[in-house]
Kinemage of the C-alpha trace (Angstrom):
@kinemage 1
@onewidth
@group {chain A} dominant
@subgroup {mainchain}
@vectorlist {calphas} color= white
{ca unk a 1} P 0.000 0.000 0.000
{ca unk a 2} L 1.041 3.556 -0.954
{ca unk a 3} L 1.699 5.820 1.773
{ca unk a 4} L 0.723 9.261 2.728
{ca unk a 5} L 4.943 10.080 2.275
{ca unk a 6} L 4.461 9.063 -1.330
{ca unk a 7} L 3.719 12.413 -3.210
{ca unk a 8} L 6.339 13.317 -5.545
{ca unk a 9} L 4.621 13.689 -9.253
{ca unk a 10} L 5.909 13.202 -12.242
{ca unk a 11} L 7.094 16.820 -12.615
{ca unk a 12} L 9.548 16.290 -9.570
{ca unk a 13} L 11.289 13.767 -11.154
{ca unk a 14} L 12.559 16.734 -14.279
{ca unk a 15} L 15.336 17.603 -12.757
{ca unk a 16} L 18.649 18.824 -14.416
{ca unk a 17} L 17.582 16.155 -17.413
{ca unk a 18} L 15.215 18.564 -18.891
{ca unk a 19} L 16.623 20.393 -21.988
{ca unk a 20} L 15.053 21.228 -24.996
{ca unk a 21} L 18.144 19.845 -27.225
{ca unk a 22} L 21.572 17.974 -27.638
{ca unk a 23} L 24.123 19.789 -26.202
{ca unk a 24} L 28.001 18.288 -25.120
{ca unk a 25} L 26.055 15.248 -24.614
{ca unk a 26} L 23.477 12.827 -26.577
{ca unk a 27} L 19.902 13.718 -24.831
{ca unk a 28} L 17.708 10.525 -24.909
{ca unk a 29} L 15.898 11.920 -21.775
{ca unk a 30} L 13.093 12.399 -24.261
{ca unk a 31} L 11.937 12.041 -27.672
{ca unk a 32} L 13.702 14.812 -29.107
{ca unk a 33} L 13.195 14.458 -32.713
{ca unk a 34} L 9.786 12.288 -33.313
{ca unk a 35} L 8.114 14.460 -35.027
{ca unk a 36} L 10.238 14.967 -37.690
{ca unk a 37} L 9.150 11.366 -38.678
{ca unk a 38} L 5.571 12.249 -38.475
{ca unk a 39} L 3.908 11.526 -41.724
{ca unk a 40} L 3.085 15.332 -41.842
{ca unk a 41} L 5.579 18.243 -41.541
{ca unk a 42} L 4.116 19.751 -38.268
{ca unk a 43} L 5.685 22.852 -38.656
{ca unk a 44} L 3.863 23.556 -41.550
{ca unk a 45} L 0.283 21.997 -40.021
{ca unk a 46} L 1.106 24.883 -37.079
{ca unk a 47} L 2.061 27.186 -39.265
{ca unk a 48} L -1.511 26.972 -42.106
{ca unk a 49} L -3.118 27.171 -38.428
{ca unk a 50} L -1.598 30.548 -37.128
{ca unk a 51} L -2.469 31.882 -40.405
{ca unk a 52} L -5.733 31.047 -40.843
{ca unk a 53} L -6.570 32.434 -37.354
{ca unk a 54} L -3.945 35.546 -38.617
{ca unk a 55} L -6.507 36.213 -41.697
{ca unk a 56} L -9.508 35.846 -39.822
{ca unk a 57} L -9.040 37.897 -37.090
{ca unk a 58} L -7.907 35.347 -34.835
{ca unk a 59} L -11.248 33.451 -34.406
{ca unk a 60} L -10.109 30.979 -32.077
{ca unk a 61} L -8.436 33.607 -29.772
{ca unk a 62} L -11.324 35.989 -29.463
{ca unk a 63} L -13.852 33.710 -28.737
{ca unk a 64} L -14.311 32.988 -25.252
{ca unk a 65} L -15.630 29.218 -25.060
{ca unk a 66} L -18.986 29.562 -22.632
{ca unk a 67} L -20.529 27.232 -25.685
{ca unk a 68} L -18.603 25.101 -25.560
{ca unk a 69} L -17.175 24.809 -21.675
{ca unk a 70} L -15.936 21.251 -22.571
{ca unk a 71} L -14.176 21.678 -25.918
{ca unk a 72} L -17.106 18.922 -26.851
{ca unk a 73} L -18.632 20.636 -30.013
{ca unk a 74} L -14.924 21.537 -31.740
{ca unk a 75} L -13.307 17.642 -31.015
{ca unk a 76} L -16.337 15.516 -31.474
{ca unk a 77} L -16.113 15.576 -35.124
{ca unk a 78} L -12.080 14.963 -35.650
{ca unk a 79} L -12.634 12.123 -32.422
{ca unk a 80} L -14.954 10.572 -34.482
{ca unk a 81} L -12.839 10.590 -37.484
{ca unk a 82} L -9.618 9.491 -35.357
{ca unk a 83} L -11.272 7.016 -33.497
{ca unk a 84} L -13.473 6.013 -36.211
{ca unk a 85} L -16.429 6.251 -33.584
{ca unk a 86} L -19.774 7.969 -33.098
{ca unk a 87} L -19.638 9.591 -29.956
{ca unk a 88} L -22.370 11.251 -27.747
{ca unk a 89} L -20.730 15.181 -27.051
{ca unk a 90} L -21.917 14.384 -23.429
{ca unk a 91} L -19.052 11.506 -23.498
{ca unk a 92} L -15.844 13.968 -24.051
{ca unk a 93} L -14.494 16.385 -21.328
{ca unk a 94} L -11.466 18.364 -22.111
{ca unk a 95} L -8.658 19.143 -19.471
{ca unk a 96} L -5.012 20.874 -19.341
{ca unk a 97} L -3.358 17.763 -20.163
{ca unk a 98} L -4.065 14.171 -19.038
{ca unk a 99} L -1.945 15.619 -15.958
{ca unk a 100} L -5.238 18.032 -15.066
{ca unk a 101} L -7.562 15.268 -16.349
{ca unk a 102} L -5.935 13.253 -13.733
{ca unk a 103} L -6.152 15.851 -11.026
{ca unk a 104} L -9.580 16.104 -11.705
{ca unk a 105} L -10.927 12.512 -11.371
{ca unk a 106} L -8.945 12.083 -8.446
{ca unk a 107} L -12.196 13.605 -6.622
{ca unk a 108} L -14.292 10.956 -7.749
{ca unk a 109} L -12.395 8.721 -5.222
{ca unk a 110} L -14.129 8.327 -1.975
{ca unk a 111} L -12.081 4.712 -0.871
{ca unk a 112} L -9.075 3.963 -2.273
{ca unk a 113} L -7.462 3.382 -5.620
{ca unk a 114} L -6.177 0.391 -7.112
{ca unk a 115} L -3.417 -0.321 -9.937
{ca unk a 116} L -3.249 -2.723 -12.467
{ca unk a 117} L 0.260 -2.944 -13.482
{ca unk a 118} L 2.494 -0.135 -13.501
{ca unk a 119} L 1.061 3.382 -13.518
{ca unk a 120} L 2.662 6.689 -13.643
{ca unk a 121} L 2.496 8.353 -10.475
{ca unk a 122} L 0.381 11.137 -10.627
{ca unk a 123} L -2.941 9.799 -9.319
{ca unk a 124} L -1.705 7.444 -6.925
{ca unk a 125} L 0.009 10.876 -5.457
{ca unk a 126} L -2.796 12.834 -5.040
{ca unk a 127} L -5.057 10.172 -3.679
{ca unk a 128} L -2.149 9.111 -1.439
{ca unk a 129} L -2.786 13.308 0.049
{ca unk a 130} L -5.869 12.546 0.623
{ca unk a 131} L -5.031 9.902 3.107
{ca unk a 132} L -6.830 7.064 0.969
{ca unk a 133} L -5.349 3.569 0.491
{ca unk a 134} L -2.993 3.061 -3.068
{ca unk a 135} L -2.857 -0.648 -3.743
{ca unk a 136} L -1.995 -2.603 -6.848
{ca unk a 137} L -3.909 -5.914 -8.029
{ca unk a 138} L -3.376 -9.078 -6.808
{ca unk a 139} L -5.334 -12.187 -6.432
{ca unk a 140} L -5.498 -12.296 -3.151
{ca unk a 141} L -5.842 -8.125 -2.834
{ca unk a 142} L -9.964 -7.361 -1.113
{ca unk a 143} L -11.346 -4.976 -4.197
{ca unk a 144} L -13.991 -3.650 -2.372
{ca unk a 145} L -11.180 -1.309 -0.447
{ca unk a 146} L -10.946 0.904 -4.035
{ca unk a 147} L -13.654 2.819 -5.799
{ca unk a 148} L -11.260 4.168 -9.022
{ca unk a 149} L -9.239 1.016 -10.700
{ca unk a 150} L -5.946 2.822 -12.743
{ca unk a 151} L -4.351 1.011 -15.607
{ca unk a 152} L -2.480 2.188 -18.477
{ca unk a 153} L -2.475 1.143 -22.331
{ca unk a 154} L -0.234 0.116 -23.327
{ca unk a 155} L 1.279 -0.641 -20.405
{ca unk a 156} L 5.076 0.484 -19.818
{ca unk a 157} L 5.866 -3.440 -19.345
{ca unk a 158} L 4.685 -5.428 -21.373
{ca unk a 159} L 4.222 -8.177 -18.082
{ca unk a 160} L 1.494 -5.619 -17.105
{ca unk a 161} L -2.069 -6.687 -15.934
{ca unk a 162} L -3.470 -7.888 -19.707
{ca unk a 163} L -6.596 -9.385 -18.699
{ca unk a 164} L -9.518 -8.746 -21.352
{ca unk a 165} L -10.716 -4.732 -20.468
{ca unk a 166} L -14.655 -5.617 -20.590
{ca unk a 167} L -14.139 -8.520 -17.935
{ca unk a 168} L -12.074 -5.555 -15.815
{ca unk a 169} L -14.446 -3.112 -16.343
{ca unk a 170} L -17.336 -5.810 -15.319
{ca unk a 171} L -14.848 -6.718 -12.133
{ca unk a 172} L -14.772 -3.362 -10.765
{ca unk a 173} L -18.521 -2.680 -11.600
{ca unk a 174} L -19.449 -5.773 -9.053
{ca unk a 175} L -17.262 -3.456 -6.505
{ca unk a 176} L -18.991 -0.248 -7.823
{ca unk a 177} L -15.711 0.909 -9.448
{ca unk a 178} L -14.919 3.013 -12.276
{ca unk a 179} L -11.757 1.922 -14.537
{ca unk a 180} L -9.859 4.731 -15.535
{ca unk a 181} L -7.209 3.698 -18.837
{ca unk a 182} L -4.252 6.416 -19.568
{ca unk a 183} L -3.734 6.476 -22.632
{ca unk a 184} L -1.003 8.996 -22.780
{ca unk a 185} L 1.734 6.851 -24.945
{ca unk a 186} L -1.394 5.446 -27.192
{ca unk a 187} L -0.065 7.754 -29.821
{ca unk a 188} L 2.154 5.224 -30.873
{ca unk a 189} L -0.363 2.977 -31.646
{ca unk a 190} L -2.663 2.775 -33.997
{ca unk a 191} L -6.134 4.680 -33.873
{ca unk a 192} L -7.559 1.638 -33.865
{ca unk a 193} L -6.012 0.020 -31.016
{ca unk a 194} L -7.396 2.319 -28.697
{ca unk a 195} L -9.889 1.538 -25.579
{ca unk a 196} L -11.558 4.333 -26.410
{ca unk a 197} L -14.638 2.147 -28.583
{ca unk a 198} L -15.144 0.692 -25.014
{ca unk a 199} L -16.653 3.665 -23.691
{ca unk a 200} L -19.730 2.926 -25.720
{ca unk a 201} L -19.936 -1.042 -24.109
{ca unk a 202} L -18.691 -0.438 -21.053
{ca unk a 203} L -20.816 1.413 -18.062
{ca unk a 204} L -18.092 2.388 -16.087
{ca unk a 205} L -14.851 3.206 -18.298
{ca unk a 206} L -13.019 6.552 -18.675
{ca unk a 207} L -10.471 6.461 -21.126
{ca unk a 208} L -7.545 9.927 -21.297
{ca unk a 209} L -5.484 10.570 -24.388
{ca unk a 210} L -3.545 13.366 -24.800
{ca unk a 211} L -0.797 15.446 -27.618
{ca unk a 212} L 2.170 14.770 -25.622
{ca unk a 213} L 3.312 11.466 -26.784
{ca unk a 214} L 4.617 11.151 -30.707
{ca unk a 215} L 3.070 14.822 -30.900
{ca unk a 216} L 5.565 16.461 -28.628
{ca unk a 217} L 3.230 18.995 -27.895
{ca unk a 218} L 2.120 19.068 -24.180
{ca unk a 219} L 2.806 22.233 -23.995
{ca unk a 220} L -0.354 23.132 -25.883
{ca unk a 221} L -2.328 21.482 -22.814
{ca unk a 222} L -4.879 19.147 -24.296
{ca unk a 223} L -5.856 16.642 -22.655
{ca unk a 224} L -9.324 14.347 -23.466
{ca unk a 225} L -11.263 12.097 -21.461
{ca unk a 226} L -14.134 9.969 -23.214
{ca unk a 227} L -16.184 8.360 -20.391
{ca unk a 228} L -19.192 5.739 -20.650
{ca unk a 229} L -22.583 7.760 -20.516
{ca unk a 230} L -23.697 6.276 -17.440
{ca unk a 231} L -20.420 8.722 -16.240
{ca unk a 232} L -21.755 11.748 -17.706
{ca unk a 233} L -23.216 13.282 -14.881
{ca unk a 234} L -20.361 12.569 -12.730
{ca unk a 235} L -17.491 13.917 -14.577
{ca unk a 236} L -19.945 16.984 -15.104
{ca unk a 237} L -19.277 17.639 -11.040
{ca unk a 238} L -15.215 17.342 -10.796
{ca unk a 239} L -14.030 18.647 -14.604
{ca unk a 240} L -13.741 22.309 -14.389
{ca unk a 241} L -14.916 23.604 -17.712
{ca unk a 242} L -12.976 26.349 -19.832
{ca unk a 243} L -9.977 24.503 -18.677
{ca unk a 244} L -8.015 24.488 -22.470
{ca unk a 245} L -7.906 27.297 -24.509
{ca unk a 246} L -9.578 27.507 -27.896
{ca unk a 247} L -6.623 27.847 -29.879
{ca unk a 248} L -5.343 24.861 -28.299
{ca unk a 249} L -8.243 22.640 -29.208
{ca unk a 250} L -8.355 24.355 -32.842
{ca unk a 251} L -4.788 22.455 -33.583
{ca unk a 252} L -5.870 19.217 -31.751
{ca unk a 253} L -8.913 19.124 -33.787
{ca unk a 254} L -6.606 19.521 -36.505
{ca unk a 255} L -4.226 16.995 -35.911
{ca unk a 256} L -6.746 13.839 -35.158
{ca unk a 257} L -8.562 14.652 -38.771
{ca unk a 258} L -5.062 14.177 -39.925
{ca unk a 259} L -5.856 10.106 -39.149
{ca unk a 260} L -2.511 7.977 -38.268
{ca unk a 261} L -0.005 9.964 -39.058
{ca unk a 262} L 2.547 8.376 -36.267
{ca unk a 263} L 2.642 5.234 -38.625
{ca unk a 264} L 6.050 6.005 -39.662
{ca unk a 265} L 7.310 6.453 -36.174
{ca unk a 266} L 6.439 3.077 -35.100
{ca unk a 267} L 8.404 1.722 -38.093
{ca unk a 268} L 11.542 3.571 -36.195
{ca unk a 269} L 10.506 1.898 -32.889
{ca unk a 270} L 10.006 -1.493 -34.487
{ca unk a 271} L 13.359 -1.605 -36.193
{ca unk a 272} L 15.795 0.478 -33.815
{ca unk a 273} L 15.102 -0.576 -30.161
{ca unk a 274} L 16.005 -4.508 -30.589
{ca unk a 275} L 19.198 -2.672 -32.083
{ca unk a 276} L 19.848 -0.327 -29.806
{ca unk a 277} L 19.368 -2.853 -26.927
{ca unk a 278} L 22.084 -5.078 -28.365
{ca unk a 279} L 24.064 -2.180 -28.924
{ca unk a 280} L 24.025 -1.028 -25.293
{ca unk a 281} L 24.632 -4.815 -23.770
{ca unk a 282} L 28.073 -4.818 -25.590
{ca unk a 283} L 28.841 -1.790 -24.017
{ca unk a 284} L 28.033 -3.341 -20.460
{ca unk a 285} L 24.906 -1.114 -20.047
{ca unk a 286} L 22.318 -3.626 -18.618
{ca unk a 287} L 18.658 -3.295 -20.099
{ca unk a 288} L 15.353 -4.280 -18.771
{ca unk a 289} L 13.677 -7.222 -21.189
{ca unk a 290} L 10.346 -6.728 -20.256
{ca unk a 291} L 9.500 -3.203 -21.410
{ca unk a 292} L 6.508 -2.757 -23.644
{ca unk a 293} L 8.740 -3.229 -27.805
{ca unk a 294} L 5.443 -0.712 -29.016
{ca unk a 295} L 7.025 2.254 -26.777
{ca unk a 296} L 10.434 4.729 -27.882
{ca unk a 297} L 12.109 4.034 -24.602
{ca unk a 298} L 14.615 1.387 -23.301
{ca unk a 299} L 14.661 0.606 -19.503
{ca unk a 300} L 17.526 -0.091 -17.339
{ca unk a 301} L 17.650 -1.263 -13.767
{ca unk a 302} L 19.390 2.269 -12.252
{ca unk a 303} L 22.309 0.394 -11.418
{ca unk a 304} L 25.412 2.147 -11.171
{ca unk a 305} L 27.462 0.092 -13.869
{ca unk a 306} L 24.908 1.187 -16.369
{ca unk a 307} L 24.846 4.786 -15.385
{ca unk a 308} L 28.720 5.096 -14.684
{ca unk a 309} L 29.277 3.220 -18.401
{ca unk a 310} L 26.911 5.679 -19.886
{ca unk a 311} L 28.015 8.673 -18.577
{ca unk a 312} L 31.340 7.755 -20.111
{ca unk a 313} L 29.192 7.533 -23.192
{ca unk a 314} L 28.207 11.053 -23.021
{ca unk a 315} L 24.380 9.957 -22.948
{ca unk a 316} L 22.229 11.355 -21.105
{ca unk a 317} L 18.538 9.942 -19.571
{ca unk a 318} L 15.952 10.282 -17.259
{ca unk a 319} L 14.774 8.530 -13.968
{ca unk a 320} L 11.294 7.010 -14.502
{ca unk a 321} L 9.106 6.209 -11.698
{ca unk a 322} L 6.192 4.494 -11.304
{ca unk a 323} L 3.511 2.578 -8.874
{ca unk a 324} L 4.634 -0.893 -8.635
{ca unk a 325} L 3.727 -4.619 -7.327
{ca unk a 326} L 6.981 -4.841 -5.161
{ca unk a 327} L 7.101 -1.603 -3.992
{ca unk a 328} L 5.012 1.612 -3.484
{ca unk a 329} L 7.624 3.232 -6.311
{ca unk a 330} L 10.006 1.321 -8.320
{ca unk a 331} L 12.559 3.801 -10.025
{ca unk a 332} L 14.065 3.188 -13.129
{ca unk a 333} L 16.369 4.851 -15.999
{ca unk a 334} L 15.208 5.445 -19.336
{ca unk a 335} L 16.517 6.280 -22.548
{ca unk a 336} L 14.840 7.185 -25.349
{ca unk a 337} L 15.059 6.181 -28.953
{ca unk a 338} L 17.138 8.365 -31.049
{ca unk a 339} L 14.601 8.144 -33.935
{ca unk a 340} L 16.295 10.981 -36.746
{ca unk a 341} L 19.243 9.901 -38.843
{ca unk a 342} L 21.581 12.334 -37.442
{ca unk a 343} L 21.379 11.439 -33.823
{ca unk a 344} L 21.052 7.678 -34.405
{ca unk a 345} L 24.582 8.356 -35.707
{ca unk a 346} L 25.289 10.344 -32.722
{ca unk a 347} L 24.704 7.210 -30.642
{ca unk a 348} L 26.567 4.948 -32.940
{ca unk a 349} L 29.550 7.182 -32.361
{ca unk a 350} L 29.560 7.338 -28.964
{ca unk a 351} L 28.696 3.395 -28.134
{ca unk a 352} L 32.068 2.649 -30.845
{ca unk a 353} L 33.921 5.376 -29.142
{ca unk a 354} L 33.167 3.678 -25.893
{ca unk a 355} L 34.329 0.035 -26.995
{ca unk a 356} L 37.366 1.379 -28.898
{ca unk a 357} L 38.565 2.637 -25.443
């Protein structure tokens, strides 16, 4: 069980191994250059946008959203085009990022909340403040102890809690739970491999996606919850309305009528990180097997081998936490994919340089 100590967020974990490019050394403590392998040039999607708002007298910037609290009427129709769903308006709720969505439904627990497999730490955090109980699923683990189940798709590992979602979804409704899926690195995936079609089955489901992932724009603070209607009502009490700007949801409209357009990205993933893993191993850096192949990172135990050999390397990555089985949070060290020609080369150099010496 989490405890009331366990509050750091995501954000806390930054640190020093936030910069917005390469410098002396190789930054793989993010994505740096996915969306340069986009299958549209972004800058120029951003760039028709500013200028159509430019030569209409910035529609999206002047109108103040009391329509349209939600941002319901200007993302059902590129939702349903993503998605390939029809969607009731009173099943999407906008937020400042899955990070606000998250905030938000944190109010809608009343008991406890429970994990199924590893989840980012955000949630578990704030309930955790509240002096409720954090557990993760086993077996043997009493359900009725948690009103909001947390999972994640796809999971971070791919040993995470895989059962079929309906038969979760129909668990936690005999315990009067609501599931709640992030969906935050779905953006590598396919449309159609979203949970988000479950919202229509399922009584009790409440699936986020946001722009971050693939994207790399968080910074425009979209975030998008589609909940099953029966949920309407309740997500009308805790999501603060007005919350994302209109200009923001203009370009996220935008993008999801664009369809798949990370297709070529996962191409990068699919062929690189088996590499890359190899690579690393025969420079002693040890990697985790069981992270999810779908996902532009590469996990290593935070031993210091690994980190001494890779600082040598002139690499540079990022602790990853999250809400584990064994413990209440399991730190790890991740390094992203270099995905652009130029700084798979980078890394190239550096792991020959390393073995040379």
């Amino acid at each position: 069980m989490t405890t009331a100590t366990d509050t750091r967020l995501g954000v806390d974990l930054y640190g020093k191994a936030f910069e917005p490019a390469d410098g002396a050394w190789l930054n793989l403590a993010w994505t740096l250059d996915e969306t340069k392998l986009l299958g549209v040039n972004l800058s120029e999607v951003l760039q028709r946008l500013l200028l159509e708002e430019r030569d209409g007298d910035f529609p999206s910037i002047r109108h103040y959203a009391v329509d349209d609290g939600h941002g319901r009427k200007r993302l059902r129709t590129a939702a349903e085009k993503h998605f390939g769903l029809e969607l009731d308006s009173t099943q999407i709720f906008c937020g400042a990022g899955v990070t606000g969505l998250l905030y938000s439904l944190s109010s809608l627990c009343r008991k406890g909340l429970l994990c199924l497999g590893a989840t980012h730490v955000d949630l578990p955090a704030w309930i955790a403040r509240k002096g409720l109980r954090v557990d993760h699923f086993t077996e043997s683990r009493r359900l009725d102890t948690s009103d909001l189940w947390l999972m994640e798709n796809p999971g971070f590992f791919i040993q995470e809690f895989q059962e079929d979602l309906p038969s979760i979804c129909r668990l936690a409704s005999d315990h009067h739970a609501i599931v709640v899926v992030d969906e935050s690195n779905a953006n590598y995936l396919p449309p159609r491999n979203s949970w988000v079609k479950h919202v229509l089955e399922e009584k009790n489901l409440i699936v986020l996606r946001g722009f971050s992932k693939a994207y790399s724009l968080g910074s425009i603070r979209v975030g998008v919850a589609f909940c099953s209607s029966d949920l309407s009502h309740r997500l009308e009490m805790v999501m603060p309305p007005l919350a994302v700007s209109s200009l923001s949801l203009a370009l996220a409209s935008r993008l999801w009528s664009l369809g798949d357009i990370a297709a070529p990205i996962r191409e990068h993933i699919s062929g690189r990180k088996p590499l890359m893993k190899s690579m690393l191993r025969s420079c002693g850096v040890h990697t985790l097997y069981f992270d999810n192949p779908a996902l532009p990172y590469i996990v290593l135990p935070p031993d210091q081998q690994s980190l001494t050999k890779l600082n040598e390397m002139r690499i540079r990555g990022k602790l990853h936490s999250t809400v584990s089985l064994i413990e209440s949070q399991r730190l790890f060290f991740r390094l992203s994919i270099p995905l652009s020609e130029p700084r798979w080369l980078a890394l190239q150099k550096n792991l020959i340089e390393i073995v040379e010496s």
